[in-house]
Each structure stands twice: as C-alpha cells, then as structure tokens.
N, C-alpha and C positions, 0 to 999 in steps of 0.2 A: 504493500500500500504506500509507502516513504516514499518506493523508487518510481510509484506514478503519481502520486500528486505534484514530486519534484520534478518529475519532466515535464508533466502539463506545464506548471509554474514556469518552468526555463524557456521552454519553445513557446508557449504561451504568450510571454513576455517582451521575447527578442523578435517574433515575429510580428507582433503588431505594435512595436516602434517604428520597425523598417518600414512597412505598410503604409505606419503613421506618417513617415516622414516622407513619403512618395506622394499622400492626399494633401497633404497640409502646402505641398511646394505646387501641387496643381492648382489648387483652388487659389494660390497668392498668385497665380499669373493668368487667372481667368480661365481655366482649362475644364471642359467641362468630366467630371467622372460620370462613369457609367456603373462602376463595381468597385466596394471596398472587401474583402474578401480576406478571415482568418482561416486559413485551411484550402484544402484541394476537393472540387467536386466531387460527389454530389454535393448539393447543398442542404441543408439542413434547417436552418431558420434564418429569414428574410426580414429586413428591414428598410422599406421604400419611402425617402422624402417625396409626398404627393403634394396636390394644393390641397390646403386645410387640414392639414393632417398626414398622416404615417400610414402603411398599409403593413401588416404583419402578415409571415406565413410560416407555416409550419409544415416540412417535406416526408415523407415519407412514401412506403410502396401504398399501391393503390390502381385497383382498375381503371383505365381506363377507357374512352367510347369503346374501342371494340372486345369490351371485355377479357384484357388481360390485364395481368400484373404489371404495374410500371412504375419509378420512382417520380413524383409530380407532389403539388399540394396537397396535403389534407385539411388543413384547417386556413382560412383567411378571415383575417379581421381589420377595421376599418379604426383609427385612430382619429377620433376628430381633435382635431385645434385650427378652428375657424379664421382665419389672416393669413394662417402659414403659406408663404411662396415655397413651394416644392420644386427644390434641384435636383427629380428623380432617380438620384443617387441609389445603389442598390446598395445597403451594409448587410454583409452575408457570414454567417458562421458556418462553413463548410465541415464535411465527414473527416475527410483524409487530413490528419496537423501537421503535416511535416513542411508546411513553408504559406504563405501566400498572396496575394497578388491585389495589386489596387488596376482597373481597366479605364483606363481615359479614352477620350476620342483624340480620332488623328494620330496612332501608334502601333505598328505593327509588333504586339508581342508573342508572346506565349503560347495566347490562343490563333497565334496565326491568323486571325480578321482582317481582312484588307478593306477592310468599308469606309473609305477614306474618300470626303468630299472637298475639301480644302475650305471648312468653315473655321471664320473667327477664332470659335471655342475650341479649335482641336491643334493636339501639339505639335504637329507638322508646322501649322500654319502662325507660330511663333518664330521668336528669333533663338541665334543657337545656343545663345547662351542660357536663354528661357530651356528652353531644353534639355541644357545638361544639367541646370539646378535641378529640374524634374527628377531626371534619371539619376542623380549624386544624392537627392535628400537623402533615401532610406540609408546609404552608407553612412552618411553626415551621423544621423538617427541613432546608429549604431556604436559610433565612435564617441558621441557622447556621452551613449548611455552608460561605456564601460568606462567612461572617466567619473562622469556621478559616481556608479558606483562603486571604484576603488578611492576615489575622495572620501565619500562618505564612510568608507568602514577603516581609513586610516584617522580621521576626526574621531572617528566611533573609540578605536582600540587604545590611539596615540601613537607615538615612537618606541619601537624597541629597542632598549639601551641592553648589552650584556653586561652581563657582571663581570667583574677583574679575575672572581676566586676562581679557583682551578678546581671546580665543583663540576660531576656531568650532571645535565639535567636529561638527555635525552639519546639513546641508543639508536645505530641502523642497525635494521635485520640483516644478517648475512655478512657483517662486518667482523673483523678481527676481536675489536672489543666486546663487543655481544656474544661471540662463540666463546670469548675467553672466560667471563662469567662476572665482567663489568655490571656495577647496576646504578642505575638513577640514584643521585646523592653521593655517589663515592667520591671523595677527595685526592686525589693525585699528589701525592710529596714529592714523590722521585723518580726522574725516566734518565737510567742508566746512569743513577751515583750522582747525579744532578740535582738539587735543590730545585722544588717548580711550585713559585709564588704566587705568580697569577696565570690567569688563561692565555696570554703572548706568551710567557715563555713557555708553556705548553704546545703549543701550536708552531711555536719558533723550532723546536725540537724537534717531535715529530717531523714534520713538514722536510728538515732534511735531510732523512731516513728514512727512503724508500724502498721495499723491498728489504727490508731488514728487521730480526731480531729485536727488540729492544725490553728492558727490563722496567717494571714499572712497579713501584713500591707506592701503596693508596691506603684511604684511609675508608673501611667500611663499617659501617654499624658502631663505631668508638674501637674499633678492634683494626690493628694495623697488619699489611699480607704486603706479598710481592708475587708477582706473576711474569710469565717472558711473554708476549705478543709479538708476532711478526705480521709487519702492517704492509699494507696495499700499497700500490704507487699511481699517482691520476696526472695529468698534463695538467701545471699551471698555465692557464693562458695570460698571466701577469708578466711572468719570468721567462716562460716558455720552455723549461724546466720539471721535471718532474720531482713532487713530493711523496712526502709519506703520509698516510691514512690511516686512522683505526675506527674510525664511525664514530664518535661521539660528538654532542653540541652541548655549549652553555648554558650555564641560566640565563635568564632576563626579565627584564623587565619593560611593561609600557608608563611612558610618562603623554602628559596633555602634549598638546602641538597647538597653532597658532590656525586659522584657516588659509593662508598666504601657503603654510606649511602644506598644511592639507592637497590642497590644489595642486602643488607642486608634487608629491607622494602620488598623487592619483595620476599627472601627466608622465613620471615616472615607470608608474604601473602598467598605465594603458602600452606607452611605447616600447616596454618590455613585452608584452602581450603581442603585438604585430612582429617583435625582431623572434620569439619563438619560430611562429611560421614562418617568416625564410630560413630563416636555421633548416627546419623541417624539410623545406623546398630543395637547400642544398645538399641535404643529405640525402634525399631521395634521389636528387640528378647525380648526385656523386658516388651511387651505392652505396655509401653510407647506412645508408635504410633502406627498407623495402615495401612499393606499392601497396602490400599486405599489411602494412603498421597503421594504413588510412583506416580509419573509424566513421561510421554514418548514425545514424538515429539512435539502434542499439546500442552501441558505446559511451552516447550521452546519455541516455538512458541508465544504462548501469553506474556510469559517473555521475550524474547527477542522485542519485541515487545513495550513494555513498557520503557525497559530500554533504547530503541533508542529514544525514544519520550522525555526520560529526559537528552538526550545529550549522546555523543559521547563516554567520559569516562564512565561512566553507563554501556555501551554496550561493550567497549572493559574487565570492569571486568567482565563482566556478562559471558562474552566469555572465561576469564583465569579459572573463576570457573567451568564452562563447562567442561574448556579442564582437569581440575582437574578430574571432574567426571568420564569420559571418560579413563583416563588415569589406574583411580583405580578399575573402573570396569573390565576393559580387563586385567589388571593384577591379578582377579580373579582366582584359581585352576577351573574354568567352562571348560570340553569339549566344546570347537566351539571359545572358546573366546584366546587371546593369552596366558593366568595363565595354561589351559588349556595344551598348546602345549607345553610351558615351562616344567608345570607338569610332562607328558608325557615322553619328552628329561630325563626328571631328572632319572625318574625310570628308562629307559634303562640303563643308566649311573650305575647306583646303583646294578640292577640285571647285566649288562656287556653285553648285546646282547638287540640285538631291538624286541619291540614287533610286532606280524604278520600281516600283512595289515588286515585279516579278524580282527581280537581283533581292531587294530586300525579304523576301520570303523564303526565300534558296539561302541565306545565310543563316536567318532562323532553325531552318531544318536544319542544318548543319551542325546547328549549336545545342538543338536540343537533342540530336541524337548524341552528342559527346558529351549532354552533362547526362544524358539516359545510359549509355556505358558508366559513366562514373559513381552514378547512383547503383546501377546493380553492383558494378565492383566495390563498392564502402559496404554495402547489404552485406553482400557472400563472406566475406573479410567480418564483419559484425559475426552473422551466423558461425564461422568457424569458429572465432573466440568464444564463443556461446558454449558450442558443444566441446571443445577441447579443454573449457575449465570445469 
C-alpha cells in the first residue's frame, strides 16, 4: 500500500506541473487548448468549461447504439454558473498514469492531428518565440519544482555540520569495517600506533592506505579492542589518486541556515540532480554501464516506495530528483518529446518558413516509435529486476 500511494503521489505530482506548465504558457499567449489531460487514454472523468457553467462526465464501458460493449459516457451532468464564458477547454483525468498531455490548436503532437487552419488562437500561427515558451514551460515546471523542493527540505532540516570526534555514527554494508565487526558509536584511538583525535586525522590516515592492512585500536561499549582491517581502495577525483576505505561516516549535526542559504543548497541540489544524468549518459556511451541499468515506471515505483517507508523527506527528494529526470529528458532534440518541438521551431526559424505538415508528421512517427522502443526497453529491464530479486 506505501509503494502505491507513493507512486500515485510522485507521478501524480510531476506530471501535472509539466502539464501545468504547458497550459499556463498557452493560455499567456492566447492559444487556445483543447485538452488538459493527467494520464493516457481512455479517459475516465471529464471536465468541460461551457457557457454558464461546467459539463461533467463520467467514462466507463457501456452499450452502445448497436448494442455492444464500448468505453463512452455513463453519467453526464450539467454545472450551472450563469455568466461563465466557456473556453471549452477539456480537463480530463485519464486510465493509463504514466505521463500526460495538454492539446492546443495549431500543433502537431502526439496524437498526430493535423487539423491545422492557421487561426489566431493556434500555435502555428504565433511567433517562434511564442512557441518555444509553449513547448519549454513544462521543462521550466519541472526544474523549479525540484529546486522548491530541495530548498524547502534544506530550510526544513538546516546544514549539516560533522563532528571533529573520531566517533562512527554510521556503517556501509559490505565494507571492511562492517565485516570486521565495527558498530555505530565506537570511538577510534589508534590506526597503526597513531594517536587519532579527531575525524581529519582519521580520514587523513586511512585515505592513504589503500589496499592495505591497517591496525585499529577503538573504543567500544567503555571496553577498549584492536582489530586488523584491510580496507578498499576508490579513485579520488580530487587528487586523482587512489585512497583507502573502510565504510564508515561521522556524526553530525543540523544547524538553522539563512533563506539566501536555503536557495542557494536547493540550486546546488537541483544542479547536482541534472550532472547525475550525464554522468549516466556517459557511462552508458562509454560502456561504463549498460542499456539494462535504465529503469521505467516499475523502478520508480519500487523507489519511491522505499523512500516513503524511510520518511517523508526521502520521498519529497526522491521526487525533486524525478522531477530533474523528467525535466532533462523532454528537453531532449527527441521527435514526440518537447527538445523535439523546440528543435523543430528552431529550424523553421533558421530556414525562414515552416516545415509541411506531411514532413512534420513523418518526424513525429519517427519519434514516437523510438520513444515506443524505449519505453518497452525500460518495461522489460523493470520486469527482469522484478523477477531476479
């Protein structure tokens, strides 16, 4: 139950900011929508600005004239509020959550519609820069949202200061010091006949002793031991140099911060969030990694899942780094995705005349079949992790 309400919550969330921010940038430039849309058809329940009022409906199966089963209406009701100008906008809560879509006039997207008359209200028949605010808000959307919320949970927590004492407050699994039979609280006196006063000169130590032995006399429960550890060695990318490892981290502590502070922690954050995925990118192109480490729905799913069970904060970074992903993938040069549309805008701009709905539709195809390879490949990749843990 954790691991779904926490994914409604996550994709919930991220997908009707991006949405948000695709409606909000049309309607600022006069553009008329046709479809606000959380989810992928069918649709499920409808909400129409009429004149005087709202039109609701409610989707389900249902005969219809020629007596069979079909997905259509079951229920329609009529909202009166007498004045109201209706911008017969459709806001639609669709079946399928896994992404969705706001539909203006004058844009060939997703749905492939080419019903394009060069009116006023339609994005064609804007300027290009109108256009590519259109197609950038939902990124825009996105990138704020995960700076709000690594702001707000750095305000929230404060700064973390570690402590000097050469106390572990926390173990990795599978590390030297964990096998060796380290535990949370123990105090470190001596690594190889060495006096070690605070956590630098613990770290100073270690660090340059890699792949080696090292003796470590500590202080557990008021009862003092020695132990031999031979620790790991990892690339500093400071020195460029390799240290020594044994898994352990410090105490610490959060202290208040400033909101200047704040802000600055959260553009930190986010920017750390986008430099993961090209990291990612290059280790994929570099073999480094492999196509198979890509994760789709199930994976955030199981992740967000996790990180609800370990508290609140957890899950609201879990959700800024999301909304990072999200943000940097659509801003992709992918036909179907918004880099795509942007793209697109750009080259008209450049050649001085639009390209022809027929050219424009054949690129769409293009795009949606390579983000349709992508999506089953992140599914099947999901599915294996599924069954292999």
């Amino acid at each position: 139950m954790t691991t779904l309400w926490a994914t409604i919550t996550v994709l919930g969330v991220l997908i009707t900011v991006h949405e948000l921010g695709h409606y909000l940038a049309a309607r600022s430039i006069g553009v008329k929508v046709h479809r606000f849309s959380i989810g992928f058809p069918p649709r499920l329940i409808t909400l129409t600005s009429i004149a005087d009022g709202w039109e609701f409906r409610l989707f389900f199966y249902r005969r219809n004239e020629e007596g069979k089963l079909a997905w259509g209406p079951i229920k329609t009701k009529i909202i009166s509020r007498p004045g109201k100008k209706g911008t017969f906008t459709e806001y639609c809560l669709a079946i399928v959550p896994l992404g969705g879509y706001v539909r203006v006039a004058g844009m060939i997207d997703e749905s492939l519609d080419a019903d394009i008359k060069n009116e006023p209200d339609e994005l064609n028949s804007k300027p290009k820069w109108a256009q590519i605010w259109f197609m950038s808000a939902g990124v825009i959307m996105n990138t704020l949202l995960a700076l709000f919320i690594f702001t707000g949970v750095a305000l929230y927590t404060g700064k973390p200061v570690i402590s000097t004492e050469p106390v572990i407050s926390e173990l990795v699994p599978d590390m030297p010091a964990k096998t060796a039979g380290l535990k949370p609280g123990d105090r470190i006196i001596e690594i190889n006949g060495k006096a070690v006063n605070t956590w630098a000169e613990l770290t100073e130590i270690i660090h340059a002793l890699p792949d080696q032995e090292i003796k470590l006399v500590y202080e557990q429960e008021g009862r003092e031991a020695e132990i031999n550890v031979l620790t790991k060695s990892s690339f500093n990318q400071q020195t460029g140099d390799l240290m020594g490892l044994i898994g352990i981290y410090p105490q610490f502590h959060y202290e208040p911060i400033t909101v200047g502070e704040g802000i600055s922690a959260g553009l930190r954050s986010t920017k750390n969030g986008f430099g993961l995925l090209i990291v990612s990118i290059r280790m994929i192109s570099s073999g480094q990694a492999s196509i198979r480490d890509l994760g789709g729905p199930i994976m955030i799913a199981q992740l967000a899942g996790e990180t609800a069970r370990a508290g609140w904060i957890p899950l609201l970074l879990f959700m800024a780094l999301i909304s990072c992903n999200l943000a940097f993938i659509n801003v992709l040069p992918i036909p179907g995705l918004d880099g795509g549309h942007i793209f697109i805008t750009l080259i008209e701009g450049i050649i001085r005349r639009p390209l022809t709905v027929k050219m424009r539709m054949a690129i769409q195809q293009v795009g949606m079949a390579l983000l349709l390879i992508l999506m089953v490949t992140v599914i099947v990749n999901d599915i294996g992790r599924l069954f292999s843990n």
